[in-house]
C-alpha positions in Angstrom: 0.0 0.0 0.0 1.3 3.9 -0.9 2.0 5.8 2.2 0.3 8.9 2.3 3.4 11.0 2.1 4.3 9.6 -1.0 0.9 10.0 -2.0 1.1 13.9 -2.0 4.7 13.7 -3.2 3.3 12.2 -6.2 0.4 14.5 -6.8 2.4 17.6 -6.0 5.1 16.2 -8.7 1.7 15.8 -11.4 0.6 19.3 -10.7 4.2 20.7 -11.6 4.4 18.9 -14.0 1.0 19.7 -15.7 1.3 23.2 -14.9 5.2 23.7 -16.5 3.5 22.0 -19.5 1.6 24.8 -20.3 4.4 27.5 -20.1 6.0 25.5 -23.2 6.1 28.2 -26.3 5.9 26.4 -29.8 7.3 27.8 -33.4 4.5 30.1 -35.0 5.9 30.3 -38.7 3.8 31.6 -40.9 5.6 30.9 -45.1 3.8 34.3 -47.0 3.9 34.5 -50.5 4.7 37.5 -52.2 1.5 38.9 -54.0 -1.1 36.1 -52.5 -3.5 37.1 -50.2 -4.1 34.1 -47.7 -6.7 34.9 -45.8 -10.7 35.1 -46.0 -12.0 37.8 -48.7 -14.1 40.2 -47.9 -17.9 41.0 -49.5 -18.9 44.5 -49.9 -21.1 45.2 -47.2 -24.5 45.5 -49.4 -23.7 42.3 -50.9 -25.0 40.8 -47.9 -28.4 39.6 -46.5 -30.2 42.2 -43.7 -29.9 41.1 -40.6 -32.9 39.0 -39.4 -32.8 39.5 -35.5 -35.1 40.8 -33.0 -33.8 44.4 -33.1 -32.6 44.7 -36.7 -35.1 47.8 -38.3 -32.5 48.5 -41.4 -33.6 46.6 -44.1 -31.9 46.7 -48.2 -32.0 44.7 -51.4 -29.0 42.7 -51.2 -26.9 43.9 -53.7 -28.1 47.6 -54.0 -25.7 50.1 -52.6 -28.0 52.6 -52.6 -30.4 50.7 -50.9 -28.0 49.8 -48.2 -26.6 53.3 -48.1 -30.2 54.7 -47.5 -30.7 51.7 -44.9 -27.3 53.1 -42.9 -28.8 56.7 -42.8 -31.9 55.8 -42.0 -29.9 54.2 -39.0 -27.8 56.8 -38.1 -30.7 59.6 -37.7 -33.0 57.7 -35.9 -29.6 57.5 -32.9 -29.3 60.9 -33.7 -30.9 62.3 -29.9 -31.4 65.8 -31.3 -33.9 64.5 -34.1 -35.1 61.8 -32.1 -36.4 64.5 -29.3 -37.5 66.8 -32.8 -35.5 69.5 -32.1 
């Protein structure tokens, strides 16, 4: 049978040893290429759907800037306090 002193030698020796192992730093390389982009793309902004939650009010034709430039002004004056109070 394991004496109880050698017990908590044992677990104190784990917990080091689990908790050093987390300190260890490993090689972040990254190889770029010249001229290639490598990440995600990016969509113009009206290219996308409206939002569909609870507090979404702008609504656009996806794909119509205008549309989605009217739906981000329409936005902005109704945060606008000084309109919202009609002064």
């Amino acid at each position: 049978m394991i004496s109880a002193r050698k017990l908590v030698v044992a677990i104190a020796a784990l917990a080091a040893t689990a908790g050093l192992t987390g300190c260890g730093e490993t090689e972040q390389v990254i190889m770029y290429q010249q001229g290639k982009y490598q990440g995600k793309p990016d969509t113009r902004p009206w290219d996308n759907d409206p939002g569909a939650g609870l507090y979404t009010t702008s609504t656009w034709t996806k794909g119509d800037k205008s549309s989605w430039e009217a739906a981000l002004k329409s936005r902005s004056q109704s945060q606008n306090e000084y309109v919202r109070i009609g002064g």
